[in-house]
C-alpha positions as CSV (number, residue, x, y, z in Angstrom):
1,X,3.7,-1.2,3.9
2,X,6.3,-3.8,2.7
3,X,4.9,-6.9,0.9
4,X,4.7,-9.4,4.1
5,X,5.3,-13.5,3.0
6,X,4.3,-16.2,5.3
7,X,6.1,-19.3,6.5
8,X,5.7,-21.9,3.5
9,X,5.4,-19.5,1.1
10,X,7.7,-19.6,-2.0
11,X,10.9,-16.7,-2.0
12,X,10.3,-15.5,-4.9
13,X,13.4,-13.4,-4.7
14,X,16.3,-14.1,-2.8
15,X,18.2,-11.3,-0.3
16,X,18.0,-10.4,3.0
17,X,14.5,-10.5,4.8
18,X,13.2,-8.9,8.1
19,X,11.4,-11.4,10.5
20,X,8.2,-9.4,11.8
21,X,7.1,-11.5,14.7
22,X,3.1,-10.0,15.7
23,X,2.3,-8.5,18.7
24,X,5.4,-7.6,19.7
25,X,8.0,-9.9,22.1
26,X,11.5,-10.7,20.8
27,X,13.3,-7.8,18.3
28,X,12.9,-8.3,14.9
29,X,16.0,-10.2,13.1
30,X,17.2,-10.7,9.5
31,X,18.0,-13.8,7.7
32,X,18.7,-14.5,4.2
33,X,16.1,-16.3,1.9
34,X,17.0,-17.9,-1.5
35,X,14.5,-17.9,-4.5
36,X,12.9,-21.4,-5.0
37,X,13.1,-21.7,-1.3
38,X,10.3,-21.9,1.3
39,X,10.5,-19.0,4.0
40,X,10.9,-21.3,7.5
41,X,8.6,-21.7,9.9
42,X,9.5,-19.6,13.0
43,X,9.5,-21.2,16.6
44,X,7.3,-18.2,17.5
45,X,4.7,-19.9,15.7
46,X,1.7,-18.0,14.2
47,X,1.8,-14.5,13.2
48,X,5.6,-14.1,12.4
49,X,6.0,-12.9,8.6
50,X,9.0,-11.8,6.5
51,X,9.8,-8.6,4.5
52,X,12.1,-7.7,2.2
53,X,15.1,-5.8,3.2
54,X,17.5,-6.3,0.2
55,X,17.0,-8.3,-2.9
56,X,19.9,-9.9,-4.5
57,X,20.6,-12.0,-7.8
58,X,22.7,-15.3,-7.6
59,X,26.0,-15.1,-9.0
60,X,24.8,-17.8,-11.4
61,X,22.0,-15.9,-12.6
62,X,24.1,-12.2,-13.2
63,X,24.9,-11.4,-16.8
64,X,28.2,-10.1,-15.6
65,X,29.5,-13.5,-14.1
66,X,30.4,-16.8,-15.8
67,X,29.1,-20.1,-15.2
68,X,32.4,-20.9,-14.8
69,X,33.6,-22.4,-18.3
70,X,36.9,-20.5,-19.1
């Protein structure tokens, strides 16, 4: 099982997460989450969590980018 994260929480990596809403209903949908971030509430209300699909790293955080002083 994925590692689930609540509304509120901290993203503690940023990418592409799957909204599980509980119980069924509305299809699941993906969003993007950045680190340092809190994942939304969802108008669902309780029981909706997130997964992670597809972690990413900033552009200003990859070894391979500048930070723009050229």
């Amino acid at each position: 099982m994925a590692d689930q994260h609540k509304p509120g929480e901290t993203v503690k990596t940023s990418g592409i997460y799957k909204v599980v809403k509980e119980g069924g209903g509305a299809a699941e949908f993906e969003v993007t989450c950045v680190e340092g971030e809190h994942f939304p509430p969802t108008r669902s209300g309780k029981g909706a969590h997130y997964e992670l699909v597809h972690g990413a790293t900033h552009s200003h955080k990859h070894a391979e980018l500048g930070s723009g002083d050229q």
